[in-house]
C-alpha angles and dihedrals in degrees: 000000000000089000089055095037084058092038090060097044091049090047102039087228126086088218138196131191121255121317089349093241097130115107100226110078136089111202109218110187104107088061096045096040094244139123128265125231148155116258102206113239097252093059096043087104106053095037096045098021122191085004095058095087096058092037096059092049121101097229110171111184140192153221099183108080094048083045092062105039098049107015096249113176112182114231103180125090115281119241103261085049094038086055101045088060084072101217085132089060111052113111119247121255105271114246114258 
């Protein structure tokens, strides 16, 4: 997230790739106070670097089979939740 959260300041645009059907990422504007908007899948590249790849990939993922064969619960704070505490959008300390 910290990657992403960068990413978007850099870039000015909290993007996403294509249509924004893919099941990976986590758009982050609201939180940066930046606009939203699709990033075409021919400049995903240049606009999320070494990321893009994953980021392009429709990645779904699971609890549930690690929930059933050895009983995991989670018991951290979910992304949407993780998020909304705000900890990935603090500025850094300036440099002195």
């Amino acid at each position: 997230m910290a990657a992403l959260v960068g990413i978007a300041r850099d870039k000015d645009v909290s993007g996403y790739i294509g249509d924004g059907s893919n099941r990976w990422p986590a758009v982050i504007g609201r939180h940066l106070d930046l606009p939203v908007a699709a990033i075409s899948p021919a400049d995903a590249g240049e606009h999320f670097g070494w990321l893009a790849a994953f980021i392009a990939t429709d990645s779904p993922a699971s609890s549930t089979l690690t929930r059933e064969l050895v009983g995991w619960q989670p018991t951290h704070p979910g992304l949407i939740d993780d998020l909304d505490k705000g900890h990935y959008f603090h500025n850094p300390a300036a440099p002195e």
